[in-house]
PyMOL commands that place a pseudoatom at each C-alpha (Angstrom):
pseudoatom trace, name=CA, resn=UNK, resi=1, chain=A, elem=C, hetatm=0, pos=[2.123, -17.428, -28.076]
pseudoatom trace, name=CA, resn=UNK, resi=2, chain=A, elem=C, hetatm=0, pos=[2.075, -13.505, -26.385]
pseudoatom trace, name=CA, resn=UNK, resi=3, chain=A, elem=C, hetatm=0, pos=[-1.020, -12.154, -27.468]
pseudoatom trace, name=CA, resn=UNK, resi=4, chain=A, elem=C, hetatm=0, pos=[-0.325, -7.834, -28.387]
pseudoatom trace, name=CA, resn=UNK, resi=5, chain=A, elem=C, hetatm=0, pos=[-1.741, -6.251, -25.535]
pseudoatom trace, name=CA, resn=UNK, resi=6, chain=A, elem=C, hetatm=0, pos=[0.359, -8.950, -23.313]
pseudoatom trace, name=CA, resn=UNK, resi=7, chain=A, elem=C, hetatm=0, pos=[3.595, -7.881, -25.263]
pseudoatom trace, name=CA, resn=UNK, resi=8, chain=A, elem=C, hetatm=0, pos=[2.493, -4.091, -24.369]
pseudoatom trace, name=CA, resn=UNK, resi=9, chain=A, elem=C, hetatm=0, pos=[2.063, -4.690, -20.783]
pseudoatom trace, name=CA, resn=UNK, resi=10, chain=A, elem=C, hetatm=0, pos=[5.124, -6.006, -20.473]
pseudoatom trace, name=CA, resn=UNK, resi=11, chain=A, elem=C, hetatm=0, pos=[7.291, -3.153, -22.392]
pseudoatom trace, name=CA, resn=UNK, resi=12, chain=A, elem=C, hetatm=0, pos=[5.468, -0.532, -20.944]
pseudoatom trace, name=CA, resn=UNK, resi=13, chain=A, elem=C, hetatm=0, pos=[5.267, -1.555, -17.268]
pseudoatom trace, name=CA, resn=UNK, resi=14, chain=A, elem=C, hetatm=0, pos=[6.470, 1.916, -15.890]
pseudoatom trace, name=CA, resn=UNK, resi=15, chain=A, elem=C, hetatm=0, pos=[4.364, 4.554, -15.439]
pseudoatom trace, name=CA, resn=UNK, resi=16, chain=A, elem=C, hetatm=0, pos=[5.080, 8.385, -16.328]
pseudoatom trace, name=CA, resn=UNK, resi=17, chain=A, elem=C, hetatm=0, pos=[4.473, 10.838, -13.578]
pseudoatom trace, name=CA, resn=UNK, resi=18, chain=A, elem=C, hetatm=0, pos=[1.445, 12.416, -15.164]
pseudoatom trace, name=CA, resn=UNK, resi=19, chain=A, elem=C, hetatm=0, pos=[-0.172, 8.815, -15.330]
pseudoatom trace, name=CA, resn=UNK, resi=20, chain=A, elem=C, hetatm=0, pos=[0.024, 8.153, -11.233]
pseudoatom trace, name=CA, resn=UNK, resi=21, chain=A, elem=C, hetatm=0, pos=[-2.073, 8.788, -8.653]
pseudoatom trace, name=CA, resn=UNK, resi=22, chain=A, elem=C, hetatm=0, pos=[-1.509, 9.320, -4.741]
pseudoatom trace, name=CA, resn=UNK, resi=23, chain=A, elem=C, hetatm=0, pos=[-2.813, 5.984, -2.397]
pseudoatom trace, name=CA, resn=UNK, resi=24, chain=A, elem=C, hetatm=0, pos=[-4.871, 6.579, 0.037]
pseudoatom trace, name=CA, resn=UNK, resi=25, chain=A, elem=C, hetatm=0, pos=[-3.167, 4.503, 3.121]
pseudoatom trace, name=CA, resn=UNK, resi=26, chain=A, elem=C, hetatm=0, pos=[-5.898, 3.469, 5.655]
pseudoatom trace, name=CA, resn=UNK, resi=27, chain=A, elem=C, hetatm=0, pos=[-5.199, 1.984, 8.826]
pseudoatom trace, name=CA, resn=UNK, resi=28, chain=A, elem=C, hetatm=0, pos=[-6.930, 0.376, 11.907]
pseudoatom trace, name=CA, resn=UNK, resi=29, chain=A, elem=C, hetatm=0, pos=[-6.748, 2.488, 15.183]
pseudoatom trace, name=CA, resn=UNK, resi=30, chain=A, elem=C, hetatm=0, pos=[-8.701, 1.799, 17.997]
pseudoatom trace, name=CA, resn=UNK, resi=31, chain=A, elem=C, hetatm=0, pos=[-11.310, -0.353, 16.243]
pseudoatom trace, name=CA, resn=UNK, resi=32, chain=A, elem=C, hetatm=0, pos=[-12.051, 1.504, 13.276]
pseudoatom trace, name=CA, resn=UNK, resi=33, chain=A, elem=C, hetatm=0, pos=[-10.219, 2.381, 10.206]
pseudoatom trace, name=CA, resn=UNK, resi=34, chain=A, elem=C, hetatm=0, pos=[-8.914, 6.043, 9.200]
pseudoatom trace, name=CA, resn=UNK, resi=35, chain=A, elem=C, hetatm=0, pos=[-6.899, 7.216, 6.716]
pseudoatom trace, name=CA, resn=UNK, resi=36, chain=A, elem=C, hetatm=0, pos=[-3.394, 8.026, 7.718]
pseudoatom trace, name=CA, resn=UNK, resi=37, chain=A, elem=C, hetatm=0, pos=[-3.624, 11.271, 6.071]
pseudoatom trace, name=CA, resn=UNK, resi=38, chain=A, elem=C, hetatm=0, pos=[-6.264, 12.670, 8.513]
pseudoatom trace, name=CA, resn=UNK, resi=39, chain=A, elem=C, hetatm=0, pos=[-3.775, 12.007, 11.538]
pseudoatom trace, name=CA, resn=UNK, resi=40, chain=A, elem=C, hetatm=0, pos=[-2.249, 14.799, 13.168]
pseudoatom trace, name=CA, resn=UNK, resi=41, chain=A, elem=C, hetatm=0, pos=[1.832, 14.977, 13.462]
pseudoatom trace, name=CA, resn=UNK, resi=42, chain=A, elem=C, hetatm=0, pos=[1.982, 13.037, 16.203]
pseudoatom trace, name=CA, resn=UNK, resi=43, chain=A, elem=C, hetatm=0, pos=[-0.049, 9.944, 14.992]
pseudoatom trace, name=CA, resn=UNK, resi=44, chain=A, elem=C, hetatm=0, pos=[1.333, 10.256, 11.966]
pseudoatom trace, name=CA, resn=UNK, resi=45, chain=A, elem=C, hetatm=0, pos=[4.919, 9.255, 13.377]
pseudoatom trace, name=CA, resn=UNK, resi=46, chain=A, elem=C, hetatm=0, pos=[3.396, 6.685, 15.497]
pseudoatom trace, name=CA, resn=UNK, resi=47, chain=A, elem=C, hetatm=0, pos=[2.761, 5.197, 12.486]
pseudoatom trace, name=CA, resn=UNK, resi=48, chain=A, elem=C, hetatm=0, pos=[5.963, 5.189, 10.518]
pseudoatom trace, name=CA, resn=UNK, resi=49, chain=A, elem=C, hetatm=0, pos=[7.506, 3.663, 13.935]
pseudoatom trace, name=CA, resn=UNK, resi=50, chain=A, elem=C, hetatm=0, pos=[5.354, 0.941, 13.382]
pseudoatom trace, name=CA, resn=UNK, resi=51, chain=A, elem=C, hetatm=0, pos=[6.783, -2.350, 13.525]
pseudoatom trace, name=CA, resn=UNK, resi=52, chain=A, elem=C, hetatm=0, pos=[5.176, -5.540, 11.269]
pseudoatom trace, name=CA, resn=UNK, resi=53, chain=A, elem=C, hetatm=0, pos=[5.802, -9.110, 11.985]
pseudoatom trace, name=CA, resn=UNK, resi=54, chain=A, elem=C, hetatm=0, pos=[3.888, -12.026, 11.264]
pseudoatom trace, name=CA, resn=UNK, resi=55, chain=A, elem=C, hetatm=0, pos=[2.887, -15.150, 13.578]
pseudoatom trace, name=CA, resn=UNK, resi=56, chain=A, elem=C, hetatm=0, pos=[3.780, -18.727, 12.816]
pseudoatom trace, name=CA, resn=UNK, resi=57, chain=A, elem=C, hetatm=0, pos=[0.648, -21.109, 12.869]
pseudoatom trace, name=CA, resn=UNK, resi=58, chain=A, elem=C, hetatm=0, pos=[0.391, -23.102, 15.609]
pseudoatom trace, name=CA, resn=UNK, resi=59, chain=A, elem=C, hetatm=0, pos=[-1.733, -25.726, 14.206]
pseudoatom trace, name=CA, resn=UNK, resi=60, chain=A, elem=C, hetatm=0, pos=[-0.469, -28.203, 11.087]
for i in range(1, 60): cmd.bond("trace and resi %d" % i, "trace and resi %d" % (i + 1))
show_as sticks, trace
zoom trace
């Protein structure tokens, strides 16, 4: 059985506009971590061109 406040989470799982806030993105360049915000223009696009993959494990 749902409990109330489970029901409530569930039909209200969108949030208004007023009720967001901005995420601070940090990232790791050359050893440290910055925020992305504090890059200049040119950084900043390095880091949209960014390309993620992820490794298989070698091991089993």
């Amino acid at each position: 059985m749902k409990n109330r406040e489970t029901e409530l989470t569930s039909q209200n799982s969108a949030l208004r506009a007023d009720e967001r806030q901005l995420c601070e993105v940090w990232t790791r360049v050359m050893g440290y971590h910055r925020p992305v915000a504090s890059f200049n223009e040119g950084k900043k696009g390095e880091h949209e061109e960014r390309v993620f993959f992820q490794e298989d494990h070698l091991g089993g």
